[in-house]
C-alpha positions in Angstrom: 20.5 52.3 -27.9 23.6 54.2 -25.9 25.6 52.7 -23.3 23.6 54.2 -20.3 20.4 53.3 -22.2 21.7 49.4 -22.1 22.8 49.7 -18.5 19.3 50.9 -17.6 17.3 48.2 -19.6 19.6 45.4 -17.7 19.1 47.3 -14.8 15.2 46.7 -14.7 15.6 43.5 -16.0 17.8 42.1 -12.9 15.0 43.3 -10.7 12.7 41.9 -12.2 14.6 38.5 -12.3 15.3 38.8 -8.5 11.4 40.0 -7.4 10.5 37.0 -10.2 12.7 34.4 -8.3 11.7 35.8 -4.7 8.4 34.3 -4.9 9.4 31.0 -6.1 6.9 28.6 -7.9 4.3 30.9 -6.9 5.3 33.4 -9.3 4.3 36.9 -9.6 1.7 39.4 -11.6 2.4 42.2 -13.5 0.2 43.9 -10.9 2.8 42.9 -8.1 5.6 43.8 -10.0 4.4 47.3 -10.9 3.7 48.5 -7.5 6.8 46.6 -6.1 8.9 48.6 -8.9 6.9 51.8 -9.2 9.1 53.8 -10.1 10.0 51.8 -13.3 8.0 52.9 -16.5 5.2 50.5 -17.6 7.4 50.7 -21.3 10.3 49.7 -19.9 8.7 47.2 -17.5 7.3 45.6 -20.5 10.6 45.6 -22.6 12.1 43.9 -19.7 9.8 41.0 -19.0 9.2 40.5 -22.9 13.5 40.6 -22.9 13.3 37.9 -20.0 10.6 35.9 -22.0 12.6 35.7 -25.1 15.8 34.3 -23.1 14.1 31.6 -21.4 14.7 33.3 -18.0 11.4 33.5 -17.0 7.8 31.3 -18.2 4.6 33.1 -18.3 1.8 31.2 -17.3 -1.9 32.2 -17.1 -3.9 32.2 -13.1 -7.2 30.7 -13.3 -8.6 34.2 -12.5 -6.7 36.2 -14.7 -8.9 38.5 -17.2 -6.2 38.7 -20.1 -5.0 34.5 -21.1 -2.0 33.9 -23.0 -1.3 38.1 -23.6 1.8 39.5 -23.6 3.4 41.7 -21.0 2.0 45.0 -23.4 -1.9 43.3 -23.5 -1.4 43.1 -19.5 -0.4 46.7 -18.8 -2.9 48.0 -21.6 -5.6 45.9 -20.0 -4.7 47.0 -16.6 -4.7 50.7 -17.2 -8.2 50.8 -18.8 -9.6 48.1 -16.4 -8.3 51.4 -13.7 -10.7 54.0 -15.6 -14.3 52.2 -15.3 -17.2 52.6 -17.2 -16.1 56.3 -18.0 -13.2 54.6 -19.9 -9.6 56.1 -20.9 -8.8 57.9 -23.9 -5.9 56.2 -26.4 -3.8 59.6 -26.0 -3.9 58.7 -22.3 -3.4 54.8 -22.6 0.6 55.6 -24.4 1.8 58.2 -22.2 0.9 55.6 -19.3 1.9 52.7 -21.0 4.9 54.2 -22.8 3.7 52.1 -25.8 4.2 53.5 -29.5 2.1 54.1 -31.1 1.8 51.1 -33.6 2.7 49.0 -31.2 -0.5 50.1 -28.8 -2.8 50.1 -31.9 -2.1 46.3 -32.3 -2.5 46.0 -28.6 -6.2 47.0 -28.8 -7.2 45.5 -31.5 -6.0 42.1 -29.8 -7.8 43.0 -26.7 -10.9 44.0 -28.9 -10.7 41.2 -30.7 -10.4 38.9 -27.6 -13.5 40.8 -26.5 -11.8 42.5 -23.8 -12.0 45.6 -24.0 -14.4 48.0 -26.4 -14.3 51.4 -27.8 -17.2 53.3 -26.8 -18.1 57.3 -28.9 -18.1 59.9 -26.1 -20.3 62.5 -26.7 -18.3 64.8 -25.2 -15.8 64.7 -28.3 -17.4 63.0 -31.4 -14.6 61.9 -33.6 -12.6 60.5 -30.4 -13.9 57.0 -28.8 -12.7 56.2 -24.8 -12.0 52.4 -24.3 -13.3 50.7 -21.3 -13.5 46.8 -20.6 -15.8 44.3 -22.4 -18.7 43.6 -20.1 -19.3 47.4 -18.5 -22.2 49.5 -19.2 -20.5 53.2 -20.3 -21.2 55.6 -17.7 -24.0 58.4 -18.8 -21.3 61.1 -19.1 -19.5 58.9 -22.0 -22.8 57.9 -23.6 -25.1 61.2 -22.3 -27.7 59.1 -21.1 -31.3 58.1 -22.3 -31.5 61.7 -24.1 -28.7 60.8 -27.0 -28.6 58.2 -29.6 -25.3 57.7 -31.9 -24.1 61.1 -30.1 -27.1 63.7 -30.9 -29.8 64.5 -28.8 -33.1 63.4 -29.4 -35.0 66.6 -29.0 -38.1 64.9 -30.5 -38.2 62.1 -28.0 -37.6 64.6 -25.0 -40.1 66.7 -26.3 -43.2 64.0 -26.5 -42.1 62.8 -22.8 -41.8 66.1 -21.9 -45.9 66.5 -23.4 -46.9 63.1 -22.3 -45.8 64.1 -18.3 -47.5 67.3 -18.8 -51.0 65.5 -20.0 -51.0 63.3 -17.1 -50.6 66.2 -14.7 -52.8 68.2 -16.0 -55.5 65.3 -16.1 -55.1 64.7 -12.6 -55.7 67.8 -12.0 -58.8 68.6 -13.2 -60.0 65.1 -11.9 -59.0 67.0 -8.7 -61.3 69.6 -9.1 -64.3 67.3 -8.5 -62.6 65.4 -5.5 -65.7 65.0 -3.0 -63.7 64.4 0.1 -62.9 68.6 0.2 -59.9 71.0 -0.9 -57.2 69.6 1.0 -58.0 66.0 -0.4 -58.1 67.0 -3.8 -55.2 68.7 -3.6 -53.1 66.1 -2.6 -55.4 64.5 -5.4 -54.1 66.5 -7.9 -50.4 65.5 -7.2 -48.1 62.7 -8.4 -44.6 61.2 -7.8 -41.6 60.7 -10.0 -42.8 56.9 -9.5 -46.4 57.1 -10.9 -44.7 59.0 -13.6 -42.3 56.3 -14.6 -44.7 54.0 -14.3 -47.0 55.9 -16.6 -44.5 56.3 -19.2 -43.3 52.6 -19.1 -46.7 51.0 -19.8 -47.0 53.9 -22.4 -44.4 52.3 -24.4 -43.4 55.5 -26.2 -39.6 54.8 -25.4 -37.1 52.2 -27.1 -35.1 52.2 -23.9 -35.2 51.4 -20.7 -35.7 54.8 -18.7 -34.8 55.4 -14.7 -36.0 57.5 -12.4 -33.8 60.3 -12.8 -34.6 60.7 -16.3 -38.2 61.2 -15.4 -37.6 63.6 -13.2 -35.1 65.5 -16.0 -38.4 65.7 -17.5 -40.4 67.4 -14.3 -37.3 70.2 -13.9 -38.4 71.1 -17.6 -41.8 71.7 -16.5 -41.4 73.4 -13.5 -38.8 76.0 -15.5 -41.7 76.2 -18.1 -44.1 76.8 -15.6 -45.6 74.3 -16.2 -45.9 72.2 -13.0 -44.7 73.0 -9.5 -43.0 70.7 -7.0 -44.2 69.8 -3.6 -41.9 67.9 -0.8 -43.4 65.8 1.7 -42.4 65.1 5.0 -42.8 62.3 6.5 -43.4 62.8 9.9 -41.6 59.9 12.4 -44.4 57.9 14.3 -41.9 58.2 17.3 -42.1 62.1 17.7 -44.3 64.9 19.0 
């Protein structure tokens, strides 16, 4: 390391010491410190309170709410930047150019945090040999994991295509239940109909899918239909009781 490079690390370390000291026996986070001190690097931020650690300056001690216990100041900064990205979680090329971590060094990182079961790596299927990392106990958003229509990254055109035949029969039943509605046209019309609801509700007692599907994914289903032809949409409105 060159002269200025020496000045620079002492530099960040002394106000660190000082913001450190400041708050007494209270102490501080590594939250605190990085948006008291910005503009410092979360590398060199880490260096610095590892640096303090190692000369007895400064004790780290573990708050009864903290998420990461007994980690170093690398597992805190790692863990903070993914617990920033969600359940769409963070990619590891983005994870070093924030932390300022090398490489080796952040591969050890996760695999502390993974081990501690911190943090997980999740297969996006928006780029199948790369995995996004996101904390422990989130479900990945559908974007990472592409929702009820992928397993293991590939799209189960099978499964889509029996829900997408199943929906279809159940129309097309009502409809021609529909036909012999004695109550008149209008009533069997309205008859012939059915929400995204009965749908899902259909489908669940079915038992046809391994998973838990939502609304929306039903309705994913419908859209195919009605660009197939195969089924047309109605809205309702609900008139207020209150107007004329």
């Amino acid at each position: 390391m060159n002269h200025m490079g020496c000045e620079r690390t002492a530099e960040v370390r002394d106000r660190i010491l000082a913001l450190t000291k400041s708050k007494g026996n209270e102490g501080i986070s590594d939250k605190a410190l990085q948006s008291l001190v910005p503009e410092i690097p979360n590398g060199d931020r880490a260096k610095a309170i590892n640096d303090l650690l190692s000369s007895g300056k400064v004790q780290l001690f573990q708050s009864s709410q903290a998420s990461v216990k007994g980690g170093d100041a690398e597992e805190k900064i790692v863990f903070s930047i993914i617990q920033e990205s969600g359940n769409k979680g963070t990619w590891i090329r983005d994870i070093r150019l924030k932390s300022n971590l090398i490489q080796t060094t952040l591969n050890k990182v996760l695999k502390s945090l993974e081990t501690k079961k911190l943090i997980k790596a999740i297969k996006s299927v928006n780029a199948t040999k790369k995995k996004v990392y996101m904390l422990y106990d989130l479900d990945p958003d559908v974007s990472v994991t592409g929702g009820a229509w992928y397993s293991n990254q590939d799209f189960e055109t099978e499964f889509v295509e029996i829900l997408n035949q199943q929906c279809f029969r159940y129309l097309y039943t009502k409809l021609e239940k529909s036909k012999d509605c004695p109550s008149g046209p209008v009533a069997g019309k309205h008859a012939s109909c059915a929400s995204s609801d009965d749908l899902l509700k259909y489908i669940s007692e079915l038992g046809i899918s391994k998973i838990s599907l939502k609304l929306n994914d039903i309705e994913m289903i419908l859209d195919t239909l009605i660009y197939d032809g195969k089924n047309r949409k109605r809205c309702e409105k609900i008139r207020n009781q209150d107007s004329k």
